[in-house]
N, C-alpha and C positions, 0 to 999 in steps of 0.2 A: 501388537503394541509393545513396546521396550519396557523392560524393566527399570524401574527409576533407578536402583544400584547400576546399573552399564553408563547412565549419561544423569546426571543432575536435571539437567531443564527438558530432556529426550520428551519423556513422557505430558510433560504439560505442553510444548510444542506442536505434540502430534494428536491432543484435544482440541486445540488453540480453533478449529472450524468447528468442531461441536460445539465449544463456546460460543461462536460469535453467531451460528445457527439461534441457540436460544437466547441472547441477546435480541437480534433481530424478531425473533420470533414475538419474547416479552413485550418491544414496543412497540412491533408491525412498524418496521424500518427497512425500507430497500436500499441496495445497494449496488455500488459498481467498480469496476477499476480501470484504472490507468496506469499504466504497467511500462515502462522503458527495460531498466538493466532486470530484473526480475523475469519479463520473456513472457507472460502471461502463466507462470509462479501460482501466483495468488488466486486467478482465477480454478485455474486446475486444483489447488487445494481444496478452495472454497464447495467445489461441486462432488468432493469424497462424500459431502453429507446430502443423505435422502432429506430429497422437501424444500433442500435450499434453494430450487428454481421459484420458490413462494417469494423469496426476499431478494437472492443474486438475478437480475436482473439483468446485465450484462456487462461484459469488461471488453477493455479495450487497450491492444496492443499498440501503443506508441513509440516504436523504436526509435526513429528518426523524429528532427527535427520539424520536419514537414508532415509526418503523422498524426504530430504534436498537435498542429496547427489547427490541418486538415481533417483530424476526425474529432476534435473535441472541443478546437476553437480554442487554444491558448495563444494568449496574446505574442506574436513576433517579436515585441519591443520588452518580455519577459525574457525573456530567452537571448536576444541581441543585448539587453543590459546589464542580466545576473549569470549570463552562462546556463547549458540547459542542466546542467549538474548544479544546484543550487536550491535554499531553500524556497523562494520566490516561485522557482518555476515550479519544483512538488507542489506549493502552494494551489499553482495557478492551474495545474493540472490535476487536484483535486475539485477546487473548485468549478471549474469547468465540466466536467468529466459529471458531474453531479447533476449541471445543470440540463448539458448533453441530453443527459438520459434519464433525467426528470424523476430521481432519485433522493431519498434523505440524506443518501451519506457517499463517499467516496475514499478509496484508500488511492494514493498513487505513491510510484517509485520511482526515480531517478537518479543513475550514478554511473558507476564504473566497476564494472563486473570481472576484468581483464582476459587474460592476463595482460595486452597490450591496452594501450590508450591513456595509462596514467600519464602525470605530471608531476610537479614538483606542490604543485599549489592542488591541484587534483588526481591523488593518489589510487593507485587500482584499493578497491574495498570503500571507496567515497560513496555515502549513498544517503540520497533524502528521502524521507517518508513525508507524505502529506495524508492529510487526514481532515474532510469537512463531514460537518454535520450538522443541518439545517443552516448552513449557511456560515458556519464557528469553525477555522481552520487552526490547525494543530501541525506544526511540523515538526520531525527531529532529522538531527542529524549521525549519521553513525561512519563508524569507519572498519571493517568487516575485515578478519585476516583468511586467508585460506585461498583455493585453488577459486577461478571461474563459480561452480557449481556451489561451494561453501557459502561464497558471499548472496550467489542470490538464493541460495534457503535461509542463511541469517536475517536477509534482508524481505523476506515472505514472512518468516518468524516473527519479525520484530514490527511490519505492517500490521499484521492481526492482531498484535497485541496490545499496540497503539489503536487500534479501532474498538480492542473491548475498555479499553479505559474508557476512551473519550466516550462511548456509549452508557458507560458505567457512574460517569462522572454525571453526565448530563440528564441519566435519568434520580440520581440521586436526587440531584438539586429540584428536581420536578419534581418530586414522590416527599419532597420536605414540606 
């Protein structure tokens, strides 16, 4: 593990699945992902921690368009209307993905990881997070600087982190 003096957020990044292990664990919450520019990122993090086959249930690699579709059932006219880099489709890719595999929660990513594929309007480092849980979707949007590999550990980073809020938030308000 890094020392916190070499990188500022190094060290909380590289807990960031032992977090979300005992998150999940606190509420017996499973999960799963749906993964595009990240590469299956997140899933590969997620399982550094022992035990998390209790809660990570399965993730799923949706590069294409038609992976999209095809392994987790997001809607065509999502993706035909908002572009698959967008927050609609994280959206609908979390959601789905959820439903898929009949899970509490769902992280997905969708973007542009480069170095090739940006645009003017869709820049390499463009990347959505979605984020459902019991059905409550959460997306952000980010825009990542660095090589290929940078943007999709920013973009695993900033997934998980978004999933212990949202988990953090929702069991607040339950535990009130």
């Amino acid at each position: 593990m890094a020392a916190e003096g070499q990188n500022g957020s190094k060290m909380l990044d590289e807990m960031s699945e032992y977090r979300i292990f005992e998150l999940l664990k606190k509420y017996h919450y499973t999960l799963t992902t749906a993964e595009s520019a990240t590469g299956g990122m997140i899933a590969s993090t997620l399982i550094n921690v022992p035990g998390i086959s209790a809660f990570f249930t399965e993730g799923y690699v949706t590069y294409s368009n038609e992976a999209k579709v095809k392994m987790i059932h997001v809607k065509p006219e999502t993706i035909e209307r908002y572009g698959v880099v967008s927050a609609e489709t994280a959206a609908d890719m979390a959601v789905s993905a959820a439903r898929t595999a009949d899970t509490d929660a769902a992280l997905s990513v969708t973007g542009v990881a480069g170095p090739d594929g940006g645009t003017r309007e869709c820049p390499v480092g463009l990347v959505y997070i979605g984020c459902c849980l019991h059905g409550r979707v959460v997306t952000e949007r980010h825009l990542f600087a660095g090589d290929r590999m940078q943007v999709r550990k920013s973009a695993t980073d900033a997934a998980l982190h978004l999933l212990a809020r949202t988990i953090t938030e929702e069991g607040t308000i339950c535990e009130s």
